[in-house]
Biopython code that builds the backbone (N, CA, C, O; Angstrom):
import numpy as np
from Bio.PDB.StructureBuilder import StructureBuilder

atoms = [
    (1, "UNK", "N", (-39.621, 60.755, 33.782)),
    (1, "UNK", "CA", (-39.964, 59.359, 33.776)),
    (1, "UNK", "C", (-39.593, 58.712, 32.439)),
    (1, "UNK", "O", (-38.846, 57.738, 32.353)),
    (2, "UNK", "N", (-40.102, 59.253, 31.533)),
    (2, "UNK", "CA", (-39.336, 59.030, 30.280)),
    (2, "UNK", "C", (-38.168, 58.517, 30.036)),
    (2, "UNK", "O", (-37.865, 57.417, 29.575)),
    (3, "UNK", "N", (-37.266, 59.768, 30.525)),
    (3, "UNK", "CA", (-35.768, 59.299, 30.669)),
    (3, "UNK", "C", (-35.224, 57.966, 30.993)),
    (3, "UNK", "O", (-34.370, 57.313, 30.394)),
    (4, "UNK", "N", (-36.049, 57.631, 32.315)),
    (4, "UNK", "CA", (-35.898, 56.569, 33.148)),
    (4, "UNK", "C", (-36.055, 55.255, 31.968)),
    (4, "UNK", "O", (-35.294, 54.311, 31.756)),
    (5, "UNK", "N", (-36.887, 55.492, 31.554)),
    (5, "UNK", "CA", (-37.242, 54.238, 30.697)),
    (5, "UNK", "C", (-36.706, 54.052, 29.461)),
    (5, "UNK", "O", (-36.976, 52.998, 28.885)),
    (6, "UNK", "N", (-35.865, 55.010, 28.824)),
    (6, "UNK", "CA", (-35.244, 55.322, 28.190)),
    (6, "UNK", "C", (-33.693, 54.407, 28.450)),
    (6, "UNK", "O", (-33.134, 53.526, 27.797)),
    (7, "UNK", "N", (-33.337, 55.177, 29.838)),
    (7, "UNK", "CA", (-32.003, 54.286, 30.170)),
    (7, "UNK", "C", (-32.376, 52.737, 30.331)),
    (7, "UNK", "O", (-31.686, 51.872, 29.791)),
    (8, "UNK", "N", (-33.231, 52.507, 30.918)),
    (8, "UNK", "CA", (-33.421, 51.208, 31.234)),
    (8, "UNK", "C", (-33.908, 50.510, 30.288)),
    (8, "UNK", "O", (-34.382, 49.445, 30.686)),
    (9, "UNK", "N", (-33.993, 50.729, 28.951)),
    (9, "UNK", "CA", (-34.336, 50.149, 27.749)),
    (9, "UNK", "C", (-32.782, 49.907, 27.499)),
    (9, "UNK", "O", (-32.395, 48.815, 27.081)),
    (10, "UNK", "N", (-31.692, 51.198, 27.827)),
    (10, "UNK", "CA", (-30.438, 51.493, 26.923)),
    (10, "UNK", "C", (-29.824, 50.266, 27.309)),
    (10, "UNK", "O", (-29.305, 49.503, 26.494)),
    (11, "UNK", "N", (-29.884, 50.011, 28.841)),
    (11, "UNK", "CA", (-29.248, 49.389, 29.783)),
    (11, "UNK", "C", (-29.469, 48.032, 29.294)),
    (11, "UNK", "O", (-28.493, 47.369, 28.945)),
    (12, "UNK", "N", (-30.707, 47.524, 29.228)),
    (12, "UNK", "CA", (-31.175, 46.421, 28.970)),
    (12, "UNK", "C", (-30.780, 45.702, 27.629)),
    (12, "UNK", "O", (-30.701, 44.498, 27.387)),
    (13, "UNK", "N", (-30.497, 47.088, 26.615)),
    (13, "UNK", "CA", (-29.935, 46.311, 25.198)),
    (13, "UNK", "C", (-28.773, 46.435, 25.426)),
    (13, "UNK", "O", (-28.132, 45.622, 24.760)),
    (14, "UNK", "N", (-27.941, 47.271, 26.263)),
    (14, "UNK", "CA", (-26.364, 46.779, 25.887)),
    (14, "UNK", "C", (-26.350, 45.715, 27.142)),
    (14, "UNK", "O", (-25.380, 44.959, 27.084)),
    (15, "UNK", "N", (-26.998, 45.555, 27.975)),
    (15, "UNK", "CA", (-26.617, 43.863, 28.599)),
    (15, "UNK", "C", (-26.666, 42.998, 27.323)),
    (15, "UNK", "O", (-25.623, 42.516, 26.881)),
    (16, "UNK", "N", (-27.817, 42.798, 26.740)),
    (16, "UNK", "CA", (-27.932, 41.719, 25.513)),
    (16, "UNK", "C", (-27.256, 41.625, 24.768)),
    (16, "UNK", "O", (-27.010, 40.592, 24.146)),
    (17, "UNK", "N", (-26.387, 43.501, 24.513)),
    (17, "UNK", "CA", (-25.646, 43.254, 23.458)),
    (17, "UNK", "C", (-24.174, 42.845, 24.359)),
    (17, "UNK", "O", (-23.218, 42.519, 23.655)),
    (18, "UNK", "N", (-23.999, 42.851, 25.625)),
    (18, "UNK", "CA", (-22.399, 41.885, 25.629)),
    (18, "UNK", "C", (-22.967, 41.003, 26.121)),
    (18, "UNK", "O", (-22.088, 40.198, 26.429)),
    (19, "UNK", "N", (-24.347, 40.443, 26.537)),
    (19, "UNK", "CA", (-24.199, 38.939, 26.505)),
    (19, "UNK", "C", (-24.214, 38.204, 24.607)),
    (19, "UNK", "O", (-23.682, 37.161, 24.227)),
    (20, "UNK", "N", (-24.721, 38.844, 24.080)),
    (20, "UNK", "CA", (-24.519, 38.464, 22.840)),
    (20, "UNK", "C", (-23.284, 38.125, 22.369)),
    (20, "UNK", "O", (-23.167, 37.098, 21.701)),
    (21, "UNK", "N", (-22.324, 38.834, 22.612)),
    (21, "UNK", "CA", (-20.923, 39.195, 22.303)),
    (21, "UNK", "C", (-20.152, 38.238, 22.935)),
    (21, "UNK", "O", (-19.370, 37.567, 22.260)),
    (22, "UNK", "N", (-20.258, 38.062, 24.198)),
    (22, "UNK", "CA", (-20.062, 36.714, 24.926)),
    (22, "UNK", "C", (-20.347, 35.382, 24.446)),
    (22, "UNK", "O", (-19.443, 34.658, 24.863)),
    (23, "UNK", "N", (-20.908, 34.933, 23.987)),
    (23, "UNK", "CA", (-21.522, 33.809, 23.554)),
    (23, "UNK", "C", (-20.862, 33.732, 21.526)),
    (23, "UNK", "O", (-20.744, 32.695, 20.873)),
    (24, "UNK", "N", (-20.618, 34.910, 21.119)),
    (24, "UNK", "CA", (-20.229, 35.423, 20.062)),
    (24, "UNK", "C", (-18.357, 34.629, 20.288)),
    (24, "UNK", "O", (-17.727, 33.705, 19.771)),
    (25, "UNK", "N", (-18.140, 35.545, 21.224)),
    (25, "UNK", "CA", (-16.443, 35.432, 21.119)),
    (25, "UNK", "C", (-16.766, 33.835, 22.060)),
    (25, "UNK", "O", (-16.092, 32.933, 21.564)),
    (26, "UNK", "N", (-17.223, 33.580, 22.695)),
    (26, "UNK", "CA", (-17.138, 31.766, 22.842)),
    (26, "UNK", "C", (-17.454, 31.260, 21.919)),
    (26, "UNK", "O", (-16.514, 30.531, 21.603)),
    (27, "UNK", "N", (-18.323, 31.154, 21.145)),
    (27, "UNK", "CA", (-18.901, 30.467, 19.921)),
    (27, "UNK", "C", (-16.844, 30.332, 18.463)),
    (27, "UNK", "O", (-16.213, 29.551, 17.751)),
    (28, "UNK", "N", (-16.859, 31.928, 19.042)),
    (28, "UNK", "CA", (-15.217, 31.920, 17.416)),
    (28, "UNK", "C", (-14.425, 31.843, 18.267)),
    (28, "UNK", "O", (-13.440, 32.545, 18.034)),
    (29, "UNK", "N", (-14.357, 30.910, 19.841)),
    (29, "UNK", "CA", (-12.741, 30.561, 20.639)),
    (29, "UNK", "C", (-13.268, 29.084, 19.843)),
    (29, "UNK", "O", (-12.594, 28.701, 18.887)),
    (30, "UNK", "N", (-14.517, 28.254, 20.280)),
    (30, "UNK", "CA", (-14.580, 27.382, 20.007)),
    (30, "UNK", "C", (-14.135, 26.753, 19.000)),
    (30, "UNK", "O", (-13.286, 25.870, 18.880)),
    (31, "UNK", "N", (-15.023, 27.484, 18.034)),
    (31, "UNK", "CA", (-14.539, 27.215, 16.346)),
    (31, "UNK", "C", (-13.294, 27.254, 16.439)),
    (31, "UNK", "O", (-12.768, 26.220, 16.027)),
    (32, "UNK", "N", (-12.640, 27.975, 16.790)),
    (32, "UNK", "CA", (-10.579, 28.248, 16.696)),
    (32, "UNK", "C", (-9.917, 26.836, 17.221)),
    (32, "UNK", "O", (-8.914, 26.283, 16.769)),
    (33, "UNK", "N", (-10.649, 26.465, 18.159)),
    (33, "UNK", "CA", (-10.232, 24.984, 19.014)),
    (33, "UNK", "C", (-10.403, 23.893, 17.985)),
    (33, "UNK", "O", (-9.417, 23.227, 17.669)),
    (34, "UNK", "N", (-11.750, 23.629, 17.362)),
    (34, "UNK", "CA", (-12.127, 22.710, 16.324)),
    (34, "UNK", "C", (-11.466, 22.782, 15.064)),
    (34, "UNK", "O", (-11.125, 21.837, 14.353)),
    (35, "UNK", "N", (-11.320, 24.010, 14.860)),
    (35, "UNK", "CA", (-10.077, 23.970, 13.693)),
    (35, "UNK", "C", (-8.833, 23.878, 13.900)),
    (35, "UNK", "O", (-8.038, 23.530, 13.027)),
    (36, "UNK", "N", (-8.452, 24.243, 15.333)),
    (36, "UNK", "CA", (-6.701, 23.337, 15.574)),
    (36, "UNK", "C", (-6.697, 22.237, 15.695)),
    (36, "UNK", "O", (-5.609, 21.673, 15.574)),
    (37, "UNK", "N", (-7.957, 21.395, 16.002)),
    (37, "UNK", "CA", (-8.017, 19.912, 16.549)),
    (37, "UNK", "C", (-7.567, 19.313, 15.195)),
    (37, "UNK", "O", (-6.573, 18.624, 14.964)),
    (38, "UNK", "N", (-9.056, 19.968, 13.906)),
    (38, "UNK", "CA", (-8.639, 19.029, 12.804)),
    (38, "UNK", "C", (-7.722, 19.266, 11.662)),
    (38, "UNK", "O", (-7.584, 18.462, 10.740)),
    (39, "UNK", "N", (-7.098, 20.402, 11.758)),
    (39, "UNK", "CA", (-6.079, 20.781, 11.289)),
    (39, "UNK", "C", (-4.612, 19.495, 11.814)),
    (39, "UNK", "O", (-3.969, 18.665, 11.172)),
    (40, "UNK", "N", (-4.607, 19.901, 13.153)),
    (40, "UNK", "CA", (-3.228, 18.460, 13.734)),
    (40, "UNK", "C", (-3.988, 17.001, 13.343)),
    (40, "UNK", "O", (-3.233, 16.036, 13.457)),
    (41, "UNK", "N", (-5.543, 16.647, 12.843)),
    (41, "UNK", "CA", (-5.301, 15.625, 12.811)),
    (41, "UNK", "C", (-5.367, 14.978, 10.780)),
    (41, "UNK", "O", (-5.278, 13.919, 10.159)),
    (42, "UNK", "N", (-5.572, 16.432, 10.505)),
    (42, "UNK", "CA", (-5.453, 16.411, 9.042)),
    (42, "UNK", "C", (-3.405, 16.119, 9.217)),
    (42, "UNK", "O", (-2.879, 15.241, 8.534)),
    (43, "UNK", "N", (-2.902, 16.637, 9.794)),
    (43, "UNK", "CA", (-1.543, 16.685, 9.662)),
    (43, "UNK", "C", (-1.135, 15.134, 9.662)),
    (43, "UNK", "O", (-0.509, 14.646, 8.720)),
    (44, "UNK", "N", (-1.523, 14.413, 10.755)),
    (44, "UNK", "CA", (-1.377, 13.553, 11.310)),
    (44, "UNK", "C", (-1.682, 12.311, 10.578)),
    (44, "UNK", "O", (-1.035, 11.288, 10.804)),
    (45, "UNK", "N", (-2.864, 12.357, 9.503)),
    (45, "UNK", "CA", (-3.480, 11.565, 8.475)),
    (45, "UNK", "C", (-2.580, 11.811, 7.487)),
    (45, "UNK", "O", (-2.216, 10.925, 6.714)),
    (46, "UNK", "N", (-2.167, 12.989, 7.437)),
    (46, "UNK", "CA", (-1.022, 12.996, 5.981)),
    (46, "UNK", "C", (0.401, 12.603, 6.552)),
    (46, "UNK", "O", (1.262, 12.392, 5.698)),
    (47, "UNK", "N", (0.756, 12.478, 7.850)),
    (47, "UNK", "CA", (1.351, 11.375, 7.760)),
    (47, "UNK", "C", (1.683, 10.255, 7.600)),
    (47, "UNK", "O", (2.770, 9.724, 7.377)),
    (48, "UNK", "N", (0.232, 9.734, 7.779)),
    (48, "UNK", "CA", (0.108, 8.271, 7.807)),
    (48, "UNK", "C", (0.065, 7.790, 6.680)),
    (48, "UNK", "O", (0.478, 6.680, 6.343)),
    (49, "UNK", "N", (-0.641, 8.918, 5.758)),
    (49, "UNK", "CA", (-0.431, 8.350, 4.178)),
    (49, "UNK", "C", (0.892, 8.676, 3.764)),
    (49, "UNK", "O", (1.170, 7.674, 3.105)),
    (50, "UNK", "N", (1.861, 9.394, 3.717)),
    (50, "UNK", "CA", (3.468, 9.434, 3.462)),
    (50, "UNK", "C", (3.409, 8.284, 3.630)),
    (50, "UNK", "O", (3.328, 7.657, 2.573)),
    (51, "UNK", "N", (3.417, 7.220, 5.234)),
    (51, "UNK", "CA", (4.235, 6.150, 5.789)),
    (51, "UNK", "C", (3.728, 5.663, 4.979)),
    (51, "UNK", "O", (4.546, 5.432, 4.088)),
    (52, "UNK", "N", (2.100, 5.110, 4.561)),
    (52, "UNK", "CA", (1.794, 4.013, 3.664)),
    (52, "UNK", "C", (2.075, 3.646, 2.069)),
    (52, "UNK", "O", (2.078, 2.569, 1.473)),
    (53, "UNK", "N", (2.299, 4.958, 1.657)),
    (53, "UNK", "CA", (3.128, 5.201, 0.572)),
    (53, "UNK", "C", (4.064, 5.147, 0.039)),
    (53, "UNK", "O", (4.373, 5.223, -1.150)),
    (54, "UNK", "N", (4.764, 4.956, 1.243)),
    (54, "UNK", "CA", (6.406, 4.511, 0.794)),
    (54, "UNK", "C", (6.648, 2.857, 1.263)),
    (54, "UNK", "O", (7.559, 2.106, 0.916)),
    (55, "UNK", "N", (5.221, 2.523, 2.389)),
    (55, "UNK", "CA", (5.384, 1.247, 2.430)),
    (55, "UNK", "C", (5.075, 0.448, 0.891)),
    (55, "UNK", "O", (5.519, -0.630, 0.496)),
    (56, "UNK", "N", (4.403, 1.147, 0.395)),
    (56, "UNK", "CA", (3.352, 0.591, -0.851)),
    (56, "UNK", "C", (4.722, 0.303, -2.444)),
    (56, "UNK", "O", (4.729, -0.602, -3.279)),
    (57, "UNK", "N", (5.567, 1.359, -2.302)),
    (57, "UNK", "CA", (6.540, 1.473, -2.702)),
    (57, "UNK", "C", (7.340, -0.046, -2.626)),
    (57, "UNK", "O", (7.298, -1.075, -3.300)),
    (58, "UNK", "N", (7.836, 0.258, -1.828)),
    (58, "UNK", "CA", (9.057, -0.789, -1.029)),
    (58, "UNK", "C", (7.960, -1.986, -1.448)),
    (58, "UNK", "O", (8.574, -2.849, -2.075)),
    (59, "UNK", "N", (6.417, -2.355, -1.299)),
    (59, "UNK", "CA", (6.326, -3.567, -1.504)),
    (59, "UNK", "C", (6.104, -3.911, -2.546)),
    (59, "UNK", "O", (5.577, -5.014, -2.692)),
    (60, "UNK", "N", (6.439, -3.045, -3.755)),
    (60, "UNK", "CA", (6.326, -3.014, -5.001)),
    (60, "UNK", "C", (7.466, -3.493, -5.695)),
    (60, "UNK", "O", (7.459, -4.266, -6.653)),
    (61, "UNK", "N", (8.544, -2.924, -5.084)),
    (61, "UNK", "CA", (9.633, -3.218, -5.503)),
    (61, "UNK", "C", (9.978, -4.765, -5.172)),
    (61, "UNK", "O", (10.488, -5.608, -5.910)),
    (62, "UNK", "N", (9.464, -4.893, -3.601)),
    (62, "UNK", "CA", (10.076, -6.479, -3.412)),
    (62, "UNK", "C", (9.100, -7.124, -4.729)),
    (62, "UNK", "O", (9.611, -7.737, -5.667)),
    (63, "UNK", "N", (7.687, -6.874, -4.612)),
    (63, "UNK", "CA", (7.073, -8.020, -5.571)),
    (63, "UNK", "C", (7.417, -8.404, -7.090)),
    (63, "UNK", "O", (7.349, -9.445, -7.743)),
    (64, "UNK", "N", (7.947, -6.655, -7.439)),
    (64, "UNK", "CA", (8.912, -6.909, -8.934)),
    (64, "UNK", "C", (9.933, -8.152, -8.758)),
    (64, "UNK", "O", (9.925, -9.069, -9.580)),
    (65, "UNK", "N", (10.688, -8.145, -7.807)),
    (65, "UNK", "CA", (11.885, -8.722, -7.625)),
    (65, "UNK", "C", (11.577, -10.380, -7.317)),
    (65, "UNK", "O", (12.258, -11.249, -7.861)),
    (66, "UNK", "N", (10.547, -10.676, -6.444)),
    (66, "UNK", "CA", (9.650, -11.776, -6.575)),
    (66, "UNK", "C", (9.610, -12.348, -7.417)),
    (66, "UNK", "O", (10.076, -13.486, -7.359)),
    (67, "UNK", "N", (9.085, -11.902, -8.531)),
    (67, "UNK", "CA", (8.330, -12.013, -9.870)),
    (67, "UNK", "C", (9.541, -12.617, -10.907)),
    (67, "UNK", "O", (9.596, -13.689, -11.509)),
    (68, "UNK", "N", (10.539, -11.406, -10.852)),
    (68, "UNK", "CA", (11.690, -11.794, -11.573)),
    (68, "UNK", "C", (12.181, -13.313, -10.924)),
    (68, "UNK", "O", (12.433, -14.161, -11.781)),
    (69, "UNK", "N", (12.303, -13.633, -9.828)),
    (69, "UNK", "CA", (12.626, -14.748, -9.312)),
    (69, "UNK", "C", (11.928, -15.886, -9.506)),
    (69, "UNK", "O", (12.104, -17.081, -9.747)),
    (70, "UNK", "N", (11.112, -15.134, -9.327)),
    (70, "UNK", "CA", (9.801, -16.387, -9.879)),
    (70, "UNK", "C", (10.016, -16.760, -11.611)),
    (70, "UNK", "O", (10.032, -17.905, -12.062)),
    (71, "UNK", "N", (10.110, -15.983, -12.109)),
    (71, "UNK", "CA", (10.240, -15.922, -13.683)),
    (71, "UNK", "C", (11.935, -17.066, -14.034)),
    (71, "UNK", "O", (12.110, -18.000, -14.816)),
    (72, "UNK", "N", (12.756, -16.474, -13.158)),
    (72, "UNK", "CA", (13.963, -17.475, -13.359)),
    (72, "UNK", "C", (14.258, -18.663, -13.400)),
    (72, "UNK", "O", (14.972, -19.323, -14.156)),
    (73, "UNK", "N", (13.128, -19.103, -11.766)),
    (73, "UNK", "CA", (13.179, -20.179, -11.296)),
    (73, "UNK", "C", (12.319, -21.294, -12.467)),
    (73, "UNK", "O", (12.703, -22.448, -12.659)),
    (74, "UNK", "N", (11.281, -20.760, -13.069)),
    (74, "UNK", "CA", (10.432, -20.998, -14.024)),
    (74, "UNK", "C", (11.557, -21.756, -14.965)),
    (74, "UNK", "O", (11.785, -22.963, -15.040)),
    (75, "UNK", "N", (12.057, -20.885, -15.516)),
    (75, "UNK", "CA", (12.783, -21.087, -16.717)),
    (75, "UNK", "C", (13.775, -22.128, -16.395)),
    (75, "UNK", "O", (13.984, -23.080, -17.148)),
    (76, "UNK", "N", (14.397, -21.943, -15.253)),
    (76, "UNK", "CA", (15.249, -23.202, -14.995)),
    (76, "UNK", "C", (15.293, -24.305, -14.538)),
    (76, "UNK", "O", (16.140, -25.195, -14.458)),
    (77, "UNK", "N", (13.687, -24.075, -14.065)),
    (77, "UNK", "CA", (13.206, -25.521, -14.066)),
    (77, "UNK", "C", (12.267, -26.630, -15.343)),
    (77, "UNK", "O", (11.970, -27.819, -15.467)),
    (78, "UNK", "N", (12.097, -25.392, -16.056)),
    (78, "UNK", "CA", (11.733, -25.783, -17.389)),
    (78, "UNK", "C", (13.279, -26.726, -18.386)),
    (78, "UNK", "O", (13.576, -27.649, -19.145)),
    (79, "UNK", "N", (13.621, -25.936, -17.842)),
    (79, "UNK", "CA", (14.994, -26.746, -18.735)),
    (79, "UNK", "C", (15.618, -27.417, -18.109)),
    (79, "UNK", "O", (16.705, -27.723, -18.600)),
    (80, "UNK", "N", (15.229, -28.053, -16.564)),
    (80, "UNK", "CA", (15.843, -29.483, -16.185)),
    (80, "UNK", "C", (14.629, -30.403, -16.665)),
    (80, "UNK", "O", (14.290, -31.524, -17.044)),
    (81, "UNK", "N", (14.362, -29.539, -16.467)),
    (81, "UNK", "CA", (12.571, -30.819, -17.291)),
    (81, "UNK", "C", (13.004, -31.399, -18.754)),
    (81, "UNK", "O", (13.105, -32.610, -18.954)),
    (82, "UNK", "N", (13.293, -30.240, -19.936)),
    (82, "UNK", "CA", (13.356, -30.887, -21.142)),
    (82, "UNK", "C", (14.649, -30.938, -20.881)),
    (82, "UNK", "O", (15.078, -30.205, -21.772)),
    (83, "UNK", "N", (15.803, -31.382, -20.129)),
    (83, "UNK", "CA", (17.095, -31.802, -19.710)),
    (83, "UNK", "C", (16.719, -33.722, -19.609)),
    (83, "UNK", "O", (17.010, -34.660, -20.351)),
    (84, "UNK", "N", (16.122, -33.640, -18.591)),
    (84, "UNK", "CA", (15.342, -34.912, -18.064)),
    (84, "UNK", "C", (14.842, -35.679, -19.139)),
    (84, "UNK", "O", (15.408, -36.761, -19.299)),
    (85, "UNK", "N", (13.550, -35.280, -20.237)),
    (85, "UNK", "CA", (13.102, -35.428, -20.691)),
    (85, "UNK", "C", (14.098, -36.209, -21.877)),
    (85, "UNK", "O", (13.951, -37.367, -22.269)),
    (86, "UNK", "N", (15.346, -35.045, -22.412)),
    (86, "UNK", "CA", (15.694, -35.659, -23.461)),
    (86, "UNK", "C", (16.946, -36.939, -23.150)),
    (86, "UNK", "O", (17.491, -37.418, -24.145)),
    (87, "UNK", "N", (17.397, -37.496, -21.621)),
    (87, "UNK", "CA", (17.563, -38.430, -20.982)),
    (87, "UNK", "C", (17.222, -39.270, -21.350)),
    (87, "UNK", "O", (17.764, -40.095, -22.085)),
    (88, "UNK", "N", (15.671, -39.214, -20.655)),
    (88, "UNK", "CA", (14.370, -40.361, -20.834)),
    (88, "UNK", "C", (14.195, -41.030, -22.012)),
    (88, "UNK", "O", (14.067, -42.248, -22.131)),
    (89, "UNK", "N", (14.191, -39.934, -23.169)),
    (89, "UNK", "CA", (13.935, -39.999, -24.925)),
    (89, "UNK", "C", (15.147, -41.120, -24.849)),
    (89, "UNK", "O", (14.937, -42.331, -24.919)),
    (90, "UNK", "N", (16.515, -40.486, -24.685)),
    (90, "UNK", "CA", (17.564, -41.599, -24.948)),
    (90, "UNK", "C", (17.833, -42.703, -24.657)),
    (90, "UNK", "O", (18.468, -43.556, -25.278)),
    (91, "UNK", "N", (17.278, -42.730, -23.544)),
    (91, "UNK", "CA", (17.530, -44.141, -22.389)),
    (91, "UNK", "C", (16.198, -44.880, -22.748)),
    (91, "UNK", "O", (16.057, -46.070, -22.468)),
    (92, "UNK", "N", (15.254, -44.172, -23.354)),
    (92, "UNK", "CA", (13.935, -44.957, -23.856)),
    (92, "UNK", "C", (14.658, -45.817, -25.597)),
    (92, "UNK", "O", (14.240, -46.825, -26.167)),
    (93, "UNK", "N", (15.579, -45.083, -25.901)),
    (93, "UNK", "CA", (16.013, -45.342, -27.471)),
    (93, "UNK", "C", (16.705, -46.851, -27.143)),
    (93, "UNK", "O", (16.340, -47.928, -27.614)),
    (94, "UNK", "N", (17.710, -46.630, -26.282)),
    (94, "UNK", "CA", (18.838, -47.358, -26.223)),
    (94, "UNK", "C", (17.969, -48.522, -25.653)),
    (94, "UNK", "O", (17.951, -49.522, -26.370)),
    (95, "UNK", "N", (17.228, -48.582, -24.469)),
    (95, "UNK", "CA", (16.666, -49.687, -24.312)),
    (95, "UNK", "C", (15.480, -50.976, -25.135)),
    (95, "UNK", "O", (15.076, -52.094, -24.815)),
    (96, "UNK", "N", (15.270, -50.063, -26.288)),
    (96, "UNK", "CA", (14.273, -50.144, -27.201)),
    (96, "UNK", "C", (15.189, -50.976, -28.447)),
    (96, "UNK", "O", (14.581, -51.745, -29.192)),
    (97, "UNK", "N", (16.447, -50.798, -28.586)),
    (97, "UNK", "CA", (17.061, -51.568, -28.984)),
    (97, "UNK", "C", (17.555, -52.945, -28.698)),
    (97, "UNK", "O", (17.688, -53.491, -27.603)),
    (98, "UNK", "N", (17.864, -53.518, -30.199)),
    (98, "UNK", "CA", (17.322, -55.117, -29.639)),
    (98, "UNK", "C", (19.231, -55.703, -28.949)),
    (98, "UNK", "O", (19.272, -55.949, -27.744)),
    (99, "UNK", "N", (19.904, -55.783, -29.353)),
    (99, "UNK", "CA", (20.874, -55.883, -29.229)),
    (99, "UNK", "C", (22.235, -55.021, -28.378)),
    (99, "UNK", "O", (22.350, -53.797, -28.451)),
    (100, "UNK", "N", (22.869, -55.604, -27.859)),
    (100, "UNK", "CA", (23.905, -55.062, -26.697)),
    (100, "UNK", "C", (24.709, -54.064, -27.389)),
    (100, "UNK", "O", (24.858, -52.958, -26.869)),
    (101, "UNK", "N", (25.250, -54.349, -28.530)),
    (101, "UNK", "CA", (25.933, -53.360, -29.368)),
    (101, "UNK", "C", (25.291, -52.006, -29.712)),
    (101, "UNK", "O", (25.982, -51.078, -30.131)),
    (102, "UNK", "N", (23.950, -51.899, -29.531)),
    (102, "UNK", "CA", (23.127, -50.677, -29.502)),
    (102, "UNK", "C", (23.157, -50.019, -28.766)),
    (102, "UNK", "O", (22.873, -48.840, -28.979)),
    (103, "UNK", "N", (23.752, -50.770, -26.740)),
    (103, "UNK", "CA", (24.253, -49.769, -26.117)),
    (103, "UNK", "C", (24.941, -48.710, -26.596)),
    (103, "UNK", "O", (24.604, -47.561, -26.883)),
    (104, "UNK", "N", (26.542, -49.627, -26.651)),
    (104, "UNK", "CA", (27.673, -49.365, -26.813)),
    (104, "UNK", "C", (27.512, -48.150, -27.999)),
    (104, "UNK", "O", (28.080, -47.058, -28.025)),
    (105, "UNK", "N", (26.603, -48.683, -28.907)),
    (105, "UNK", "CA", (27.104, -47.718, -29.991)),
    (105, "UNK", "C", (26.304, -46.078, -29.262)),
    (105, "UNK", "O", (26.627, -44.898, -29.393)),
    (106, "UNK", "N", (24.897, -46.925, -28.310)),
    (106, "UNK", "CA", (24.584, -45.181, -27.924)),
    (106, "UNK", "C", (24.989, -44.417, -27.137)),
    (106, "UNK", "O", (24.581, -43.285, -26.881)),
    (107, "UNK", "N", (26.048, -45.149, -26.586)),
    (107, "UNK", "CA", (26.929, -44.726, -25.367)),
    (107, "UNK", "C", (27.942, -43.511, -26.106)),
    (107, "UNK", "O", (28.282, -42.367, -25.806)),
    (108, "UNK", "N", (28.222, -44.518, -27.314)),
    (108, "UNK", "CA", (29.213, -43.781, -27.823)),
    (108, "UNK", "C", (29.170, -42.615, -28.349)),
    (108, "UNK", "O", (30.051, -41.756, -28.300)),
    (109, "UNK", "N", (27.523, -42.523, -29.175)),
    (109, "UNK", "CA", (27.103, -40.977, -29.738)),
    (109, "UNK", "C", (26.886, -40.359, -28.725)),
    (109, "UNK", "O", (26.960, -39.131, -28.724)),
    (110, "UNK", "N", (26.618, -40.954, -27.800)),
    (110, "UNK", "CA", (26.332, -39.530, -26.832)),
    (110, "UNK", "C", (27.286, -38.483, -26.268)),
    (110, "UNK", "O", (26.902, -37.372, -25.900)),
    (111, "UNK", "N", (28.901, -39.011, -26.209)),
    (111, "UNK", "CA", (30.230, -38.669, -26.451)),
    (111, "UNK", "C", (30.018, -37.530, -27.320)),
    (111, "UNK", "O", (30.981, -36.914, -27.776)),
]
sb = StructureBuilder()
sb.init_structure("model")
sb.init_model(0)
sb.init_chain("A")
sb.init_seg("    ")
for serial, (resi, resn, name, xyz) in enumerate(atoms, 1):
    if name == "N":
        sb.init_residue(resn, " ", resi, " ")
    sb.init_atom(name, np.array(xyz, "f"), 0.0, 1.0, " ", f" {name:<3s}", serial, name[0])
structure = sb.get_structure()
């Protein structure tokens, strides 16, 4: 009788021990699944940062180039301004003069 209870103890722990084992090797398929998932989507994120990175690039470069344009346009409109300006100064001179010959003569320096 002994015996009997003996096996049926034996019996009873190695059921537990492959249902254990079962639930064991499902538990590390699972995990294996969850780590291919975020592994492709770690991949997938470091793609996306490459793409944004080289977008970030490229819009760096246009905004340098912007900038420089911007900087040109600056300057050359600064100097139709004091272009204009020193016009104005002259045409303010010449008219400020009392006499017609003050044209002529500022006509002439300006030659």
């Amino acid at each position: 009788m002994m015996a009997r209870k003996v096996s049926v103890d034996a019996g009873r722990e190695a059921e537990e021990m492959r249902r254990r084992n079962t639930e064991l090797e499902r538990a590390v398929a699972e995990a294996a699944a969850r780590e291919e998932r975020l592994r492709r989507e770690l991949e997938a994120a470091l793609a996306r940062l490459a793409v944004a990175e080289e977008a970030e690039e490229r819009l760096c470069v246009q905004l340098g180039e912007l900038e420089a344009e911007a900087v040109a346009q600056a300057v050359e409109y600064q100097e139709h301004v004091r272009a204009l300006s020193e016009r104005l100064a002259f045409a303010d001179c010449v008219l400020s003069r009392p006499s017609s010959s003050g044209i002529a003569a500022g006509v002439a320096g300006r030659d």
